[in-house]
C-alpha positions in Angstrom: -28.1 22.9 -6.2 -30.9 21.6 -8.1 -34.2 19.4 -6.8 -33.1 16.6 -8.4 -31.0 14.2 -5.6 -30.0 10.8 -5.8 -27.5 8.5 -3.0 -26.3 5.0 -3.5 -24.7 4.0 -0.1 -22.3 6.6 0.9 -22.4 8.8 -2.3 -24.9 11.7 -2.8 -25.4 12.7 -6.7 -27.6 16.5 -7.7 -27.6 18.1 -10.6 -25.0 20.6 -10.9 -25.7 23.7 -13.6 -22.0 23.3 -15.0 -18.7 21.9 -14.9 -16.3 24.7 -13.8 -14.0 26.7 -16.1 -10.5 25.3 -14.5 -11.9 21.7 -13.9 -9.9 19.2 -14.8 -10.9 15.8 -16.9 -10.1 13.2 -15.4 -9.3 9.5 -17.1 -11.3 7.3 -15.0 -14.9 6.4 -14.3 -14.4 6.0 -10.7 -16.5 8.6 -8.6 -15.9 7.1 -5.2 -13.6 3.9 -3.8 -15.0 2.4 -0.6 -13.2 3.3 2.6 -14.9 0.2 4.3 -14.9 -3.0 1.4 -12.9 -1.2 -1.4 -15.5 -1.8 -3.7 -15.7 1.4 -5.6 -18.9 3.5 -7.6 -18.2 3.7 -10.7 -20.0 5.3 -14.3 -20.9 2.8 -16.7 -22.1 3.7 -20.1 -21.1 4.9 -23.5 -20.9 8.8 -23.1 -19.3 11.0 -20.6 -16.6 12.5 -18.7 -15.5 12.6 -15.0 -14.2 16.1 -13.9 -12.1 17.5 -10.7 -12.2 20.5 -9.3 -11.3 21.9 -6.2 -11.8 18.6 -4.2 -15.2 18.4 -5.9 -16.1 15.2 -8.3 -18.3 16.1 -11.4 -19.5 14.1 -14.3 -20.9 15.7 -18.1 -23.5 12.8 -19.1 -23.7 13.0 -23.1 -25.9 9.5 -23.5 -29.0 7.8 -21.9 -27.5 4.7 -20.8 -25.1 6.2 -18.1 -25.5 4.5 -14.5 -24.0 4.7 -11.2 -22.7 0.8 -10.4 -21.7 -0.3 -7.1 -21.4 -4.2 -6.1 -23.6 -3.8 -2.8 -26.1 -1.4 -4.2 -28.8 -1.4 -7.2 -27.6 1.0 -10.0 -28.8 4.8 -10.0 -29.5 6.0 -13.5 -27.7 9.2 -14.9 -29.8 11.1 -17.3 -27.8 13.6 -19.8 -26.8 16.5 -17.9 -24.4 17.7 -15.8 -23.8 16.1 -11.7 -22.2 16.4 -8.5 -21.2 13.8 -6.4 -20.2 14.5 -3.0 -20.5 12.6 0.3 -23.2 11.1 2.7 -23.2 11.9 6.3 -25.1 11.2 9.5 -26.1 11.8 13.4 -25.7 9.4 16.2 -28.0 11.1 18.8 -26.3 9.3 21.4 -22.7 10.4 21.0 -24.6 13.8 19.6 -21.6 13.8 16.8 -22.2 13.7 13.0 -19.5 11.9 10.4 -18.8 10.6 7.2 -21.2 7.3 6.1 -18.8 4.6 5.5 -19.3 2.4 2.9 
C-alpha cells in the first residue's frame, strides 16, 4: 500500500502499484452505492477504467481531470495512476466493537 491515502465519507482510496492479471473491467464508474441514502461515489472525468477483482474495486486513471463525486461530500481528485478503494471503518469505545462506516 502506498503513502498516498485519500477517504470521502465511507470510502478509503491508496494507490495501488497495479491492477491484477485476472481483474476484470468493469462498465461502470460507480466505486461505491450508499448503504444509508443510496447516493453512490462515482469517477467522473474523461480517462479511465474501473476493475474487479476478488471483491476488491480498482480504477487505472489515464487523465488529469478524474475525481471522486459524491452528493454529501466535496470531490477527491484522482491523479493518473493506479487506486484502490476499499472501506472505512470505526470503534465505538463504549460497546468496544468496530464496524463498517455507513454512509
Amino acid at each position: 500500500m502506498s503513502d498516498v491515502q485519500k477517504q470521502q465519507g465511507d470510502v478509503n482510496i491508496w494507490q495501488a502499484s497495479a491492477i491484477p492479471e485476472r481483474a476484470e473491467a468493469l462498465e461502470t464508474n460507480i466505486v461505491r452505492e450508499g448503504e444509508a441514502t443510496g447516493h453512490m461515489h462515482e469517477i467522473v472525468g474523461s480517462d479511465f477504467q474501473l476493475y474487479g477483482h476478488d471483491g476488491r474495486m480498482l480504477a487505472e486513471i489515464r487523465s488529469e481531470d478524474c475525481r471522486v463525486v459524491h452528493p454529501e461530500h466535496g470531490s477527491i481528485k484522482l491523479e493518473p495512476g493506479i487506486w484502490e478503494f476499499g472501506e472505512t471503518y470505526e470503534y465505538d469505545y463504549e460497546a468496544e466493537e468496530s464496524g463498517k462506516v455507513v454512509d
